[in-house]
Each structure stands twice: as C-alpha cells, then as structure tokens.
N, CA, C and O atoms as a MOPAC input file, in Angstrom:
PM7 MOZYME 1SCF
protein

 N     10.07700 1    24.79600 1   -12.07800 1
 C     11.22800 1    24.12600 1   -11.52700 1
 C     10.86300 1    23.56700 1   -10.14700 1
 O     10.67800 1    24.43100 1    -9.29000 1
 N     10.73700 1    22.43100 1    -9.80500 1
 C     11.03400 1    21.86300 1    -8.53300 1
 C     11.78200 1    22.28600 1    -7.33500 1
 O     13.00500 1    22.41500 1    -7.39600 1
 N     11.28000 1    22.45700 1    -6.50600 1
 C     11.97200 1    23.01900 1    -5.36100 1
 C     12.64500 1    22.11300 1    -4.04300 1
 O     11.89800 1    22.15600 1    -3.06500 1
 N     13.19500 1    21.75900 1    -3.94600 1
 C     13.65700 1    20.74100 1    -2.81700 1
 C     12.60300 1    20.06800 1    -1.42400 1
 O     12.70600 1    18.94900 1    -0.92200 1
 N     11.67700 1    21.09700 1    -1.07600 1
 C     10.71700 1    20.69100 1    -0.54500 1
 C      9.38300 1    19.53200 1    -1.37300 1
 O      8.61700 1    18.75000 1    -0.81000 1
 N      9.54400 1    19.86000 1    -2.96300 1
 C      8.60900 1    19.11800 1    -3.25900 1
 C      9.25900 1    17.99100 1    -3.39000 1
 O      8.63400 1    17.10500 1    -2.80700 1
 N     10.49000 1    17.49500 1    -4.01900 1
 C     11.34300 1    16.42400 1    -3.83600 1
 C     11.51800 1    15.73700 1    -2.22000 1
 O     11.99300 1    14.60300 1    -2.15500 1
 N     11.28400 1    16.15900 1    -1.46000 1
 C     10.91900 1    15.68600 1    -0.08700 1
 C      9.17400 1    15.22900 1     0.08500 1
 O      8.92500 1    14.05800 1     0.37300 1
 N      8.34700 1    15.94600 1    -0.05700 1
 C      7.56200 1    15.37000 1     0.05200 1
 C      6.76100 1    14.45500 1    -0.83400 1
 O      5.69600 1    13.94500 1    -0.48800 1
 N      7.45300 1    14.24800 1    -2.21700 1
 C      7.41400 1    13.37700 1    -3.27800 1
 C      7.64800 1    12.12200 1    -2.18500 1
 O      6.67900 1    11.43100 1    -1.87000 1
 N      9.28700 1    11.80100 1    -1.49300 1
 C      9.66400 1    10.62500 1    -0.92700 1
 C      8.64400 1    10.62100 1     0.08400 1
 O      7.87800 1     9.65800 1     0.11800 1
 N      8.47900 1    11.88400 1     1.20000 1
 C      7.75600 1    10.80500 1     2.02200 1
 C      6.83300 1    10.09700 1     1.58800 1
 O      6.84700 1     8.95300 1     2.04200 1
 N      5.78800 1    10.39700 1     0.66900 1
 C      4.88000 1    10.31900 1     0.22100 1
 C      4.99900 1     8.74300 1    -0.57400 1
 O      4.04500 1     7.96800 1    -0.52100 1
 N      6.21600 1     8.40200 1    -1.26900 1
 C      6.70700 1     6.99200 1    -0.94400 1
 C      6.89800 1     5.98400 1     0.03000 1
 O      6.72000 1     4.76900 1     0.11500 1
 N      7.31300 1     6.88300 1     0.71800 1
 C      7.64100 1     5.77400 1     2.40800 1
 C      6.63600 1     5.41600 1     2.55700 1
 O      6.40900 1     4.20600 1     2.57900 1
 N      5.44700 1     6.53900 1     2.74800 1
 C      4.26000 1     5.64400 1     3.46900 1
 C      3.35000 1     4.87200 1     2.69800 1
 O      2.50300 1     4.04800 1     3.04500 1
 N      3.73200 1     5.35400 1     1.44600 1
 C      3.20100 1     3.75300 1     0.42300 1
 C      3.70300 1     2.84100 1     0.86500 1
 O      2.92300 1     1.92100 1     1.11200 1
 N      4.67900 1     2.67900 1     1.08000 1
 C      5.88700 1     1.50600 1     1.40200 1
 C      5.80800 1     0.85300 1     2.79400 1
 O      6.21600 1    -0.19300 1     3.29800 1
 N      5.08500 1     1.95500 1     3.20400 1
 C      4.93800 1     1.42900 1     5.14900 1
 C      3.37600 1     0.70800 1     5.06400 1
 O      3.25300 1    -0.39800 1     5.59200 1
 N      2.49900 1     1.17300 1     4.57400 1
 C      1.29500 1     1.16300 1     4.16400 1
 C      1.28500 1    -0.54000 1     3.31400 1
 O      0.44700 1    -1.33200 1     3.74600 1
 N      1.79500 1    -0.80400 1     2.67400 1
 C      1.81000 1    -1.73200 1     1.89000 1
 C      2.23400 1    -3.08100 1     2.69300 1
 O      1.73700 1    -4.19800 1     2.55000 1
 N      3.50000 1    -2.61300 1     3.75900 1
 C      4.32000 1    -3.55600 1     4.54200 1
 C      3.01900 1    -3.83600 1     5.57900 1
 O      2.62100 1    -5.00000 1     5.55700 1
 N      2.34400 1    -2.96200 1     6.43700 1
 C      1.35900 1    -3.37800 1     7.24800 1
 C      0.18800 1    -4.26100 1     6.56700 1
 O     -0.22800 1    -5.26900 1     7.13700 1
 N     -0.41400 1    -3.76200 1     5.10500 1
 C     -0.94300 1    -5.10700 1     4.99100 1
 C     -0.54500 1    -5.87000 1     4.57900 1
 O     -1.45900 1    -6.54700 1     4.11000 1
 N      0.48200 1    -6.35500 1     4.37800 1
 C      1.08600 1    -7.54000 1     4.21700 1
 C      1.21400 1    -8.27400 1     5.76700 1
 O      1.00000 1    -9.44500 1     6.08200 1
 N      1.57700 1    -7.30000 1     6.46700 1
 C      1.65000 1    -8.39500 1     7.81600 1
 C      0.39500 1    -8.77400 1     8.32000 1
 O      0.32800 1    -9.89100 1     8.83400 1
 N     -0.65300 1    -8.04700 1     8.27900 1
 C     -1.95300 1    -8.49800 1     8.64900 1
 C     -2.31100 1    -9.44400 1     7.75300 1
 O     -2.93900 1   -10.42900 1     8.14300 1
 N     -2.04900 1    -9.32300 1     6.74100 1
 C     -2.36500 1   -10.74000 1     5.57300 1
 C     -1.53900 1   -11.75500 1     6.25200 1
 O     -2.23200 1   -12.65100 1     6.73400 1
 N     -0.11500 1   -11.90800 1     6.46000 1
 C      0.48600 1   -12.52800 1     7.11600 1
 C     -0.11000 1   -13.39600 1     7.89500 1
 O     -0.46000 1   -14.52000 1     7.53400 1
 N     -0.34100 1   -12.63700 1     9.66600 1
 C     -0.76400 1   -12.78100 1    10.61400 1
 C     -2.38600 1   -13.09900 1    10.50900 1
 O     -3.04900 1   -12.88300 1    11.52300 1
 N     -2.85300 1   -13.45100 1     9.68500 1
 C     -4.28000 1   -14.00800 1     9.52600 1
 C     -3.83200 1   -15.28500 1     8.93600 1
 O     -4.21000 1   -16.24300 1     9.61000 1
 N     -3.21400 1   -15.56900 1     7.99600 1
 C     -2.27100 1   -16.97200 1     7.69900 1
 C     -1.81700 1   -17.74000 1     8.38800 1
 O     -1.81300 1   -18.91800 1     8.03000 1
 N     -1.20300 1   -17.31400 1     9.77500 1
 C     -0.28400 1   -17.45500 1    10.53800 1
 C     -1.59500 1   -18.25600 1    11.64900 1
 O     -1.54300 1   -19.30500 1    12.29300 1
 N     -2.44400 1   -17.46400 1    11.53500 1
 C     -3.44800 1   -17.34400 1    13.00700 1
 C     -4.24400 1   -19.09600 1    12.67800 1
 O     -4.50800 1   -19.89400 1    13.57700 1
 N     -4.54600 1   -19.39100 1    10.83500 1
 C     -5.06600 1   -20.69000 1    10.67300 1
 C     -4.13400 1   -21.51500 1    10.88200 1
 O     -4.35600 1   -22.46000 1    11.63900 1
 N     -2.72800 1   -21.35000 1    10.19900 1
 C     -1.64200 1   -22.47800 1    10.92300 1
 C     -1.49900 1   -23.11500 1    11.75600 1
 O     -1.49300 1   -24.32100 1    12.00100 1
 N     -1.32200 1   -21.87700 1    12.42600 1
 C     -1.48000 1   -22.71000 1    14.33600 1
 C     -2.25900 1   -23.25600 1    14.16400 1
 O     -2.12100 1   -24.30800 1    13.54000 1
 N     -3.83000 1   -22.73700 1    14.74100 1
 C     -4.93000 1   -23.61300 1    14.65500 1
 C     -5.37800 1   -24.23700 1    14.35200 1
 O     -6.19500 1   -24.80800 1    15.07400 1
 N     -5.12000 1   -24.71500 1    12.63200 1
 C     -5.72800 1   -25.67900 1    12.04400 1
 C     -7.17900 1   -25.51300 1    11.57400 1
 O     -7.88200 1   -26.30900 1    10.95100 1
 N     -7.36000 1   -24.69900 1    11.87500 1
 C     -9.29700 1   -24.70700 1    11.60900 1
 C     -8.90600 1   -22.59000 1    11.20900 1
 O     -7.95700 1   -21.87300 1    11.52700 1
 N    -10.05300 1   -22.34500 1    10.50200 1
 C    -10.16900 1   -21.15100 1     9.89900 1
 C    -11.63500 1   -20.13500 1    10.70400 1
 O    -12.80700 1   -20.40300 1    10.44000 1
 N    -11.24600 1   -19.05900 1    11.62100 1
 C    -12.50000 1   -18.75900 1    11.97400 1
 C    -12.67200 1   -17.21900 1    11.19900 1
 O    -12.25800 1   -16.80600 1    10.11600 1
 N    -13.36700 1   -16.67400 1    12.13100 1
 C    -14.13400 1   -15.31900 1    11.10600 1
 C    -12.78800 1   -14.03900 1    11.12600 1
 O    -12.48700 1   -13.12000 1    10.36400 1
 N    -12.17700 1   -14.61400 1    12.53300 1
 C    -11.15800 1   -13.10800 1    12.68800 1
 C    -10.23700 1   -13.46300 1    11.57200 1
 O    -10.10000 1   -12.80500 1    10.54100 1
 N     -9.77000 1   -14.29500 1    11.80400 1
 C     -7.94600 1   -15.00000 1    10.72700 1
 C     -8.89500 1   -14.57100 1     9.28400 1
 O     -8.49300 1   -13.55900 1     8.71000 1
 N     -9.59400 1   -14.97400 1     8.93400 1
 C    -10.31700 1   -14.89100 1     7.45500 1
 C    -10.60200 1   -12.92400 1     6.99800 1
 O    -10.30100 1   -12.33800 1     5.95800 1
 N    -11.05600 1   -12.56000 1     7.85500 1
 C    -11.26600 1   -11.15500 1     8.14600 1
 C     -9.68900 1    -9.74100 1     7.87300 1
 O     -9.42600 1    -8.63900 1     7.39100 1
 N     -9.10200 1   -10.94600 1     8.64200 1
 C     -7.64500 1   -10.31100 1     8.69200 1
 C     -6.85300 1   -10.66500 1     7.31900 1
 O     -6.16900 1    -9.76600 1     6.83000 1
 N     -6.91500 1   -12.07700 1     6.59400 1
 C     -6.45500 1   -12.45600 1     5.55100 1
 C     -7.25000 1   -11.39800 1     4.33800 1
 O     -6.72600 1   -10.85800 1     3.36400 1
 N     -8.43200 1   -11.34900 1     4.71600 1
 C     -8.86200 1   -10.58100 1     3.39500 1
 C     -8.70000 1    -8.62800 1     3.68600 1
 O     -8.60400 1    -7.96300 1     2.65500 1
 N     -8.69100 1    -8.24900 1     4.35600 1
 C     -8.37900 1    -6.85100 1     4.59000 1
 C     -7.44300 1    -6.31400 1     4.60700 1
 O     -7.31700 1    -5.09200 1     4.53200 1
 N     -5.83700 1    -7.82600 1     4.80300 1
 C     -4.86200 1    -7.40200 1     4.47900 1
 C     -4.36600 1    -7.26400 1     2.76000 1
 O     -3.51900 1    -6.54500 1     2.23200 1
 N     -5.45400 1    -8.45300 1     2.10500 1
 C     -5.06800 1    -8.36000 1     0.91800 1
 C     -5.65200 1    -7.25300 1     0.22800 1
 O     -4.93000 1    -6.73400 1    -0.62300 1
 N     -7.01900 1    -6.67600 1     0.43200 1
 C     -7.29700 1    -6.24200 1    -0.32000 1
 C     -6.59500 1    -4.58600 1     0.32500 1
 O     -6.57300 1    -3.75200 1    -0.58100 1
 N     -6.20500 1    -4.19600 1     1.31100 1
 C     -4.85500 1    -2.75100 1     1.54600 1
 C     -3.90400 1    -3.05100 1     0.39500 1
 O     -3.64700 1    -2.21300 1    -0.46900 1
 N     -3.20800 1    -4.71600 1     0.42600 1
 C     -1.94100 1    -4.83300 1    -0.30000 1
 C     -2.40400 1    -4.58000 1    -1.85500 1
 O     -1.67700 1    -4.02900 1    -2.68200 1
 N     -3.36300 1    -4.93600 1    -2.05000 1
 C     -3.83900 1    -4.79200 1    -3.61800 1
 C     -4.07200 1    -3.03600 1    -4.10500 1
 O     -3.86300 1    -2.40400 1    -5.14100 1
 N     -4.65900 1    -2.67200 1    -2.62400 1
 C     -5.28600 1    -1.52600 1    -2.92700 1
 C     -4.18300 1    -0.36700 1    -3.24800 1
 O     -4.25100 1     0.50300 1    -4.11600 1
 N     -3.06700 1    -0.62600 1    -2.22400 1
 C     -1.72100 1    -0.06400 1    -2.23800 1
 C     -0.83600 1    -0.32100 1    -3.42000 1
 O     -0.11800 1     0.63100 1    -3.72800 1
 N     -0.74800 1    -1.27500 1    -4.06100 1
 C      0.14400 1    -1.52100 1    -4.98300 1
 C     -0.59300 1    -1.10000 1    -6.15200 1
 O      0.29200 1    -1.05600 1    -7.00600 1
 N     -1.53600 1    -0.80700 1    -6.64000 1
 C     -2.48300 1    -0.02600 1    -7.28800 1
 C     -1.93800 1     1.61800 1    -7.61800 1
 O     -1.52300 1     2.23400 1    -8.59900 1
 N     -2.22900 1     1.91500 1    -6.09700 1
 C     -2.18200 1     3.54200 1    -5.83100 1
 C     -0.46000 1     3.57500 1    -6.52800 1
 O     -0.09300 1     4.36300 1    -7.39900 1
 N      0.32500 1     2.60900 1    -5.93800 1
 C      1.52700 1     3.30900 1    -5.97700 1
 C      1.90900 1     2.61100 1    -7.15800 1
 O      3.13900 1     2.63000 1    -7.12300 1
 N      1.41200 1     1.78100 1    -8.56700 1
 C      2.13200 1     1.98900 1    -9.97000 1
 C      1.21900 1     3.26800 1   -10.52900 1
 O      1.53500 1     3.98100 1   -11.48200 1
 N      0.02200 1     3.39400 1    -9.72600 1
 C     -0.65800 1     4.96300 1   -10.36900 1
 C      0.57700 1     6.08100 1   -10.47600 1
 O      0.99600 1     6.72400 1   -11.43800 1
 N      0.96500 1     6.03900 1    -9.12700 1
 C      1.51300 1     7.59200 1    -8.95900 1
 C      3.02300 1     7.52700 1    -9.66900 1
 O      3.66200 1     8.53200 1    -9.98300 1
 N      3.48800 1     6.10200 1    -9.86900 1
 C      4.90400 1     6.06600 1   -10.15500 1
 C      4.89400 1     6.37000 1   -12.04500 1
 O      5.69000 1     7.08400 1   -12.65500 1
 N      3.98400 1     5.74500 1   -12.50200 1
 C      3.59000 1     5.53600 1   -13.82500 1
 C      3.01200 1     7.04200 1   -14.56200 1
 O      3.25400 1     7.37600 1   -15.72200 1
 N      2.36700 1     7.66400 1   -13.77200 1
 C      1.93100 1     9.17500 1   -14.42800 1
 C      2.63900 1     9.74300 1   -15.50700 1
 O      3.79200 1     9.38200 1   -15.74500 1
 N      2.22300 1    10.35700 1   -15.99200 1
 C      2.72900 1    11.50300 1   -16.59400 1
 C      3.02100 1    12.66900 1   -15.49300 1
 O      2.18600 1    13.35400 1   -14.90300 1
 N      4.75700 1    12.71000 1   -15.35700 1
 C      4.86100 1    13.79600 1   -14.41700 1
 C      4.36800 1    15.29100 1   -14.57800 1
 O      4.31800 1    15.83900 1   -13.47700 1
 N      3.88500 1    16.33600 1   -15.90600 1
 C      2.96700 1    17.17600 1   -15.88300 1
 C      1.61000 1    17.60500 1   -16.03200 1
 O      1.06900 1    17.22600 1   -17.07100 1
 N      1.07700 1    18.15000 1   -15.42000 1
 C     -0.48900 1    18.06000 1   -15.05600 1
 C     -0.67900 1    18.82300 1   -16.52100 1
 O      0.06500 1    19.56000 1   -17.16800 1
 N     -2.30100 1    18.19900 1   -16.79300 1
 C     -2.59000 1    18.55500 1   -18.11900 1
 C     -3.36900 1    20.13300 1   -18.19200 1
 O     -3.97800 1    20.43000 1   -19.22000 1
 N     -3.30500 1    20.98800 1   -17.16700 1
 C     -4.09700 1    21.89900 1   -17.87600 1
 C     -2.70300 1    22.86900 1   -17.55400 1
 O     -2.85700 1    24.07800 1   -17.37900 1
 N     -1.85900 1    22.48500 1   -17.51400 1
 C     -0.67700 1    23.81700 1   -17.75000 1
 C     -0.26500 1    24.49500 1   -18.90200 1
 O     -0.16700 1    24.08300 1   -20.05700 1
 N     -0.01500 1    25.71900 1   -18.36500 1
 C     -0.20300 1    26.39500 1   -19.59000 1
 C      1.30800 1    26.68200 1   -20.38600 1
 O      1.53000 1    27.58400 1   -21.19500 1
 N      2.55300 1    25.32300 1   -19.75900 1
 C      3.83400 1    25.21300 1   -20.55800 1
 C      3.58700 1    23.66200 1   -21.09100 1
 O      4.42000 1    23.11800 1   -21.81600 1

C-alpha cells in the first residue's frame, strides 16, 4: 500500500521534470533569440540552441518513461 510520503515524492519528482524541461526550453529559446537579434549565428547561440534541445528531448524521454511504466516492479513477490 502506498503511503502518503511516496505520493509526495512521486509529484515532486514531477515538478522537477517539469522545471527541468521548462529550463531547456528557455535556453533553446534564448539561443534562438540570441541569432534574431543578431542576424548572423555564432558558436555560443548554436551551443545554447543545441543543449537546450537535446535536455528538452532528453527530458521528455525520461518523463513518458516514468509516466508510461508499469507501476509494479517485476521481481515482487505479489
């Protein structure tokens, strides 16, 4: 049976997918943002565009893993 503490740290454990996911998105953002202005593409904006995507990829990954599971672990013995 679940205990109220694990139902808590189930959510946080969401949030910071959720916070995690929102930061690279803004660094993906803000590397977008950085060629706009400028007009020309250098190593940081490109650097920042790809490190934000590949967190956002990497994150949205992790979190249909954990949402998608099978909620009981396989070597239990119910």
């Amino acid at each position: 049976m679940p205990s109220r503490t694990d139902e808590l740290l189930t959510s946080i454990r969401y949030l910071l997918f959720i916070i995690v996911f929102l930061l690279g998105l803004g660094v993906a953002a803000l590397g977008d943002l950085a060629v706009a202005v400028r007009g020309y593409t250098t190593g940081i904006s490109t650097a920042a565009r790809s490190i934000g995507g590949v967190v956002v990829l990497t994150e949205l990954g992790l979190l249909f893993y954990t949402v998608l599971r099978p909620n009981g672990s396989q070597d239990s013995a119910n």
